[in-house]
C-alpha positions in Angstrom: 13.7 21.3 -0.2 11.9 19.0 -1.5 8.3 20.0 0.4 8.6 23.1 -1.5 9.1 21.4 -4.9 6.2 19.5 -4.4 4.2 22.1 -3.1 5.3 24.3 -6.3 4.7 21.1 -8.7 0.5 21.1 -6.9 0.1 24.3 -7.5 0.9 24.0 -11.4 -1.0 20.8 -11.8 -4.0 22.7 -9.9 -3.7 25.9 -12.4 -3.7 23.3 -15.5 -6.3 21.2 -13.9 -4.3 18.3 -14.5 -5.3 15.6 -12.1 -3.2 13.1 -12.0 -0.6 15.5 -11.9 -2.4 16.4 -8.9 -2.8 13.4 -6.9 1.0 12.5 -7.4 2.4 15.6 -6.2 -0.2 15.3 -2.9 0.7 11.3 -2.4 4.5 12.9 -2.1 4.2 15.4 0.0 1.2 13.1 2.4 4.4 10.8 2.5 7.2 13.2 3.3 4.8 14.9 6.0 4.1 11.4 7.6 7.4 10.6 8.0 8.4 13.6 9.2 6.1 13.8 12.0 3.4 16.3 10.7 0.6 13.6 10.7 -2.4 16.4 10.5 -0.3 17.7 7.3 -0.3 14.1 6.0 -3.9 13.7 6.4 -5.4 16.8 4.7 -2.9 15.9 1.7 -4.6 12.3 1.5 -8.1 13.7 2.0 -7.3 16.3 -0.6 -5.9 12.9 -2.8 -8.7 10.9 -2.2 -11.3 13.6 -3.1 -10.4 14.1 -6.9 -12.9 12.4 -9.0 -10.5 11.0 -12.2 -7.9 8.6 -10.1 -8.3 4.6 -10.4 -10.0 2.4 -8.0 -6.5 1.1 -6.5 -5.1 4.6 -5.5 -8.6 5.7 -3.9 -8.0 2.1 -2.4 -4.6 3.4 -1.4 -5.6 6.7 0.0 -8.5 5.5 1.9 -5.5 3.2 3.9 -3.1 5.2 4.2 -6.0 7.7 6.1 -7.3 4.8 8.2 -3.7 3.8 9.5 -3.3 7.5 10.5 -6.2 8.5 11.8 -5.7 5.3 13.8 -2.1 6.6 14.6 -3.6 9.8 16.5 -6.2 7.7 17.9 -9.7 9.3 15.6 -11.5 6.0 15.5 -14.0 7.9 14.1 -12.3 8.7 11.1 -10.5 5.6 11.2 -13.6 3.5 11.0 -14.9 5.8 8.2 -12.5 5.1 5.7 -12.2 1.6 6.8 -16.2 1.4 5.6 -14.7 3.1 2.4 -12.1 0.7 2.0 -14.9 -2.0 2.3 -17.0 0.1 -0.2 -14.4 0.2 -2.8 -13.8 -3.5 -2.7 -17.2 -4.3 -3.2 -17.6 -2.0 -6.1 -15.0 -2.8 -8.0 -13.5 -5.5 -10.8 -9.9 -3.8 -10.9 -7.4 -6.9 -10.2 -5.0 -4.0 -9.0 -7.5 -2.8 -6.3 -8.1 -6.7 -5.2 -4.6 -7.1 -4.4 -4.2 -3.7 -2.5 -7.3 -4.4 -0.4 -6.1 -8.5 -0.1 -2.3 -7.1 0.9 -4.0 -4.3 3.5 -6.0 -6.8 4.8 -3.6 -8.9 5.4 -1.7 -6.5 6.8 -4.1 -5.7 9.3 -5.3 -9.3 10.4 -1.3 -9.8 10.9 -0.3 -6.9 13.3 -3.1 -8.5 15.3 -1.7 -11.7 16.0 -4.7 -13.3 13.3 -1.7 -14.9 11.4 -4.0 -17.8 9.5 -6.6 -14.8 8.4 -3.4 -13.0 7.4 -2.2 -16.1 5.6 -5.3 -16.5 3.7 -5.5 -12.5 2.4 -2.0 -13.3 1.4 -2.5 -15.9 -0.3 -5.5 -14.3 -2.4 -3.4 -11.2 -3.1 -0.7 -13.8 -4.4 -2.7 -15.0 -6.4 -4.1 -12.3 -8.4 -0.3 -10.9 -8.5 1.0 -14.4 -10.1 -2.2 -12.9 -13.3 -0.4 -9.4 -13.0 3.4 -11.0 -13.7 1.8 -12.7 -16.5 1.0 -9.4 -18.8 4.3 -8.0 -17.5 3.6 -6.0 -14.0 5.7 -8.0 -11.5 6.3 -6.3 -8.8 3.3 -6.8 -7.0 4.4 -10.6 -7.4 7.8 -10.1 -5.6 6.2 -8.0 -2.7 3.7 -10.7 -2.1 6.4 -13.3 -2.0 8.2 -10.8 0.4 4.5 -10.4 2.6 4.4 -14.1 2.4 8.0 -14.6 3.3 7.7 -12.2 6.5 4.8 -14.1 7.6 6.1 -17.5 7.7 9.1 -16.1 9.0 7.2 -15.0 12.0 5.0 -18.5 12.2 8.8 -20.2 12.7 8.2 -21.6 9.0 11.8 -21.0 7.9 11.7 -23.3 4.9 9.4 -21.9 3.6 10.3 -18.1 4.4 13.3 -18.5 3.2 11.3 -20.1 -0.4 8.8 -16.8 -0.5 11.9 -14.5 0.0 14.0 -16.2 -2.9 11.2 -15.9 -4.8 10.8 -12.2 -3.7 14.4 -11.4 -5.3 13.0 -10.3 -8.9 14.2 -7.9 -11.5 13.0 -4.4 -9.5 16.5 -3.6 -8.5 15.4 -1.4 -5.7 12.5 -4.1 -4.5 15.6 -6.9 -4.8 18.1 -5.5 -2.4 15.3 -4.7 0.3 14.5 -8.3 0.1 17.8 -9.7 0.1 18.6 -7.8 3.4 15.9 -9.6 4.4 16.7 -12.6 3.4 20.2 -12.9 4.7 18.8 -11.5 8.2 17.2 -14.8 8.8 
């Protein structure tokens, strides 16, 4: 099973010390325990995540939202607004283009699933933005999600035109990414 693989994978990366290693094999198994239902697993594998002191700026961004959402799913708004304030922190302190997009796409995320569609609009459009400099050196597929983000939203605003532009626009070259979008697309 593939808890136990990842489980077996940590525990070599922790005997070599190997830290990336590390945080990968804790990112899986935070996400496999999330979605099966073991949130309290999911959280001390994030915290565990978040806590090693050689990962990037955008996958402490990363952790430090995917613990927010969940401490906000079992209703800790303690937690919850702590790494919120962290989330904050990390922005502020950092020049990673990478980590501006993630905390642009979260927050517009966030501004979104509460109805704040022309705060949403604007994070969007900032994240889309720093993702049209990524595509340039190569790294495109935060381009085609934020076409997707963009599409979703204007969907939802009754702005068909120009959902249906952002989504053709979200059909790239990540095969996986493509046929998620095009679902989408054709739903509408």
């Amino acid at each position: 099973n593939a808890i136990y693989c990842y489980e077996q994978a940590l525990s070599e990366f922790e005997h070599l010390s190997m830290d990336n290693g590390k945080m990968l094999a804790l990112k899986q198994l935070a996400f496999i325990y999330s979605h099966t239902g073991h949130i309290d697993k999911s959280i001390e594998c994030y915290e565990k995540a978040f806590s090693i002191q050689n990962i990037r700026d955008v996958e402490r961004m990363q952790f430090a939202q995917d613990l927010c959402r969940l401490y906000a799913t079992i209703g800790n708004l303690e937690q919850k607004n702590r790494y919120a304030d962290l989330i904050e922190a990390i922005f502020a302190e950092t020049n990673d283009k990478e980590t501006q997009i993630s905390y642009y796409s979260y927050k517009a995320k966030e501004n979104q699933s509460q109805g704040w569609y022309d705060l949403a609009e604007q994070y969007y459009l900032k994240a889309l933005d720093l993702a049209k400099i990524f595509a340039e050196n190569g790294k495109d597929a935060y381009l085609y999600q934020m076409y997707f983000d963009m599409g979703i939203l204007c969907r939802d605003l009754g702005r068909n035109d120009e959902a249906v532009s952002y989504l053709l626009q979200s059909l790239g070259k990540d095969t996986i990414i493509s046929e998620y979008n095009y679902l989408t697309y054709i739903q509408m």
